[in-house]
Structure formats: structure tokens, C-alpha cells
N, C-alpha and C positions, 0 to 999 in steps of 0.2 A: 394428296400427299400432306400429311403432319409436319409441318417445320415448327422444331422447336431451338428457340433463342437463350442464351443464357445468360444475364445483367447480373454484376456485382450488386448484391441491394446495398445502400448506401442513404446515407442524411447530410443532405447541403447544411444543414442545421447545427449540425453536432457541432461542437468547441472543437477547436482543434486541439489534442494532447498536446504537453511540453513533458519533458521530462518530470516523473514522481506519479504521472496522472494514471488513471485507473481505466480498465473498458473492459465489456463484456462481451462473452463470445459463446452464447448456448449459454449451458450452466456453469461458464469457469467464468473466473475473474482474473486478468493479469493486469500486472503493471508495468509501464514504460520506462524502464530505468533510466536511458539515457541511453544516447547516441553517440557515434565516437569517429571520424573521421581519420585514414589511415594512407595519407598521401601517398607515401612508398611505396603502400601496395594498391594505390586505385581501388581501395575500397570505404563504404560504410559500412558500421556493423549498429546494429539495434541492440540491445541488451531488454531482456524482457522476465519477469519475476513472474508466476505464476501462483498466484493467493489464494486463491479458492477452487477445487476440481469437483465435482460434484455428480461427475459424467459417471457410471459403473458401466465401465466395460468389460464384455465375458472375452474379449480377447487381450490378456496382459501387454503384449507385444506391439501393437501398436503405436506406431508412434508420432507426436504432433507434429502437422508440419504446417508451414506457413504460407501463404502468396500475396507479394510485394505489388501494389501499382503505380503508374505516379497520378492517375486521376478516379482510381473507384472501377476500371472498370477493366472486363476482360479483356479488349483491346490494349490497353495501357503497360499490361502484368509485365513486369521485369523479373530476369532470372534472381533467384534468391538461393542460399543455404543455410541450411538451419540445424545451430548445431546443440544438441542438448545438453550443458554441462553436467546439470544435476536433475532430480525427479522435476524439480520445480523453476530452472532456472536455463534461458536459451540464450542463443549467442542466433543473432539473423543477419549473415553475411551477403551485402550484394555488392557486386564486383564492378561500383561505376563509383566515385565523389559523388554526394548527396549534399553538398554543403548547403546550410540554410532552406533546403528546398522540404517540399511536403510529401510525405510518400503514404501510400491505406493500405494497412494491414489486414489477413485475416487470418486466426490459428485455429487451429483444433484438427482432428484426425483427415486423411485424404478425403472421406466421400463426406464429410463435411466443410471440406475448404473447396474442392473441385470438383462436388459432386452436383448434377443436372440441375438439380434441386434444392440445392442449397441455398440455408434462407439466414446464414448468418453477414452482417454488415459487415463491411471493411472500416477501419476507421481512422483517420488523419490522423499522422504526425508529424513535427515538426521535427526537422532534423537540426541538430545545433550544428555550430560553428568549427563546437571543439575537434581540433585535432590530438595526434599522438605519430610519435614516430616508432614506436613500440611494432617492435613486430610481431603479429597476427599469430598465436600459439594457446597450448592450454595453459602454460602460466597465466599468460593478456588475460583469457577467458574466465582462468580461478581467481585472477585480483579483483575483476568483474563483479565476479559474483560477491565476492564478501565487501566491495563497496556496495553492491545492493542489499547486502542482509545489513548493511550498520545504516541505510538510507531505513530501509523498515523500521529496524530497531530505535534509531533517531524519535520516529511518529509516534513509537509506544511510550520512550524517555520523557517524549514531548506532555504526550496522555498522561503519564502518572505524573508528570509534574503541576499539570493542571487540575488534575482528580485533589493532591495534597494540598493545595493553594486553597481549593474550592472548602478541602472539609477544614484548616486552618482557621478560615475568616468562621465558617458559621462558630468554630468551638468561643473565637471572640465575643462576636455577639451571644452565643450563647451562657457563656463565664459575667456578661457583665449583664444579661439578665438575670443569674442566678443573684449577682448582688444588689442590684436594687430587692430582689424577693426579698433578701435577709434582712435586709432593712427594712424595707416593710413591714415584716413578721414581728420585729422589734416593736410595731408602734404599734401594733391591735393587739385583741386582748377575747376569750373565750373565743369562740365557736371561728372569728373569722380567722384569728390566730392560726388553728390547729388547720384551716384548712391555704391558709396562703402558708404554711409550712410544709403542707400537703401537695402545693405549688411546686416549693423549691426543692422539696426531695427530687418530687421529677424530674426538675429541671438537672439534679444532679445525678443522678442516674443516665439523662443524658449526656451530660460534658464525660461521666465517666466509658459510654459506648464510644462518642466519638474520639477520645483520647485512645481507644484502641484501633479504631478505624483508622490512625490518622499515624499510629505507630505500626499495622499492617502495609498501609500506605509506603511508607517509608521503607519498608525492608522490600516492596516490590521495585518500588524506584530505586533502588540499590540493586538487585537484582537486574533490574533490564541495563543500568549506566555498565553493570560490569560486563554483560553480552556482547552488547555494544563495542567496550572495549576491548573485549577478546577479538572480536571479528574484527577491529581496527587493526592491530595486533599481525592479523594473517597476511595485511597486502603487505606485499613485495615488490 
């Protein structure tokens, strides 16, 4: 007789997620938005972003679903619901306080979350503390999701503010390279003249790329602050 056994794969290893952290499941990438504690109704809910899909599926229909454990494994699985707000954004309700405690996830379609063979990891997280007395609805679900689209948005705000910082400094030291060249240039004479002038053109040819890098820069970062604050805008 064939007995076959079926183990959650799982890494003692792994970091445990906090809220913002990222984890892989096949070919998608989702993110853990944050966790939200719902005393009134004995519940926690997961809130989860979905970043990356990669999967082609010939069946549109389909739909992700999740399984909840509190240690990795099938033994462990707690009831869960999972509710999809948007193509890219879930709502993972389970009907017991989770406060502070660690529960492992795993998403993607059924015969990849509970199929024989499944060989995707569950992965820790950590559930916070925070509560709400908010009741459990698709408003809760849609304020959800547009504090996770302005948590996204935040990391890109964050990107182009350091992308403008970075090409900022080089245009300094590059500006105060151009002026020692011109000074330079001032004090020689024939052939080295024409070529440490030859120097500083480049050099200004440079500061003039980066001054438009740095003013492209600037309208992108204007552009994501004002996403940002559209989706701040939506919760209710």
C-alpha cells in the first residue's frame, strides 16, 4: 500500500515578516500590509498587496485563495476567508484574536495552496497588536486597501527622493569640478590650453545632462507625492 503524507514545506530560517515585508509564493510577489485586530467581532484580518503575478493562467476564473496555520503545518491549519477586494488586493479574515501571535501563510490558486504536491512555503507573520473597533465591511476593506496603495506609494516617494538627492550632490561636485578646469584653463597656454578646455566643455556638457536628470527627477517626485495624496484623500 502507497501512503502518501502531506508537510507544509516551510524554513525555520526565514525572518519572520512584520508589516511592509515582502514574500514569495511561485511566481507572485505579495506584500504584508498589516494586520488589524477586530475585538467585536473575534476576529483578525491580514490585509495583503499583491506586487508581482507572473502566473498565466488559461483559466481567468480562478481565484487565489489562502491557508492559515499557527505552526507551518497541516495539522495546525486554521479556518480562514479570503476575501478579494481588488485584482491585486485581499482582505484574509480568521475568526479567532490573533493578537501578537505568529500565524504562516500560503496564497496562490487551490491545487497550489492544497494540492498533494504542493511545493510552495508557508511563511510567518507576525500579527500586531493593533486593534479597531470598526466594523468588518467593504468600506473597512476599501480604507485598507488605499492605506496600502499610499504605504506602496510612500517607498516610491521615498525612491525618487533619494534618486534626486543622489543626482543633486553629484551636479555639486560636478559644478565645482568644472571650476577649477576654468581656472586651470586660464593659466596654460597652446596645446595644453585647448585641451584642458577640451576638459571642461565635457565637463559642461555634463552638468548640463544632469540638470535635466535632475529636473525629470523632480517632476517624477511630484508626480508620485501627488498619488500618494490622492489615495490619502480616499480613506474614510
Amino acid at each position: 500500500m502507497l501512503l502518501l503524507f502531506f508537510i507544509w514545506p516551510q524554513s525555520n530560517a526565514q525572518k519572520q515578516l512584520t508589516s511592509g515585508g515582502t514574500f514569495e509564493q511561485g511566481n507572485r510577489t505579495f506584500e504584508y500590509v498589516s494586520s488589524v485586530n477586530y475585538p467585536n467581532q473575534k476576529s483578525t484580518v491580514l490585509y495583503v498587496y499583491m506586487t508581482k503575478d507572473d502566473v498565466q493562467s488559461s483559466e481567468p476564473d480562478k481565484q487565489i485563495e489562502a491557508a492559515v496555520s499557527l505552526k507551518g503545518t497541516t495539522k495546525s491549519k486554521i479556518k480562514s476567508q479570503v476575501i478579494q477586494v481588488t485584482d491585486d488586493f485581499f482582505v484574509i479574515r480568521i475568526p479567532k484574536l490573533m493578537t501578537g501571535e505568529t500565524v504562516w501563510l500560503k496564497m496562490g490558486y487551490h491545487n497550489e495552496v492544497f494540492g498533494q504536491y504542493s511545493s510552495f512555503s508557508s511563511r510567518s507573520l507576525m500579527v500586531t497588536k493593533k486593534t479597531s473597533n470598526t466594523r468588518l465591511n467593504d468600506a473597512e476593506y476599501i480604507n485598507e486597501y488605499y492605506r496600502s496603495l499610499v504605504l506602496v506609494q510612500s517607498k516610491k516617494v521615498a525612491k525618487r527622493k533619494s534618486k534626486l538627492a543622489k543626482l543633486e550632490a553629484k551636479l555639486d561636485q560636478t559644478e565645482a569640478t568644472y571650476r577649477r578646469q576654468k581656472k586651470t584653463t586660464k593659466l596654460l597656454a597652446g596645446s595644453q590650453r585647448d585641451d584642458a578646455k577640451e576638459n571642461a566643455d565635457t565637463t559642461k556638457s555634463t552638468i548640463d545632462d544632469l540638470n535635466e536628470q535632475i529636473a525629470d527627477a523632480k517632476r517624477s517626485l511630484k508626480n508620485a507625492q501627488k498619488i500618494q495624496s490622492d489615495y490619502q484623500a480616499k480613506i474614510r
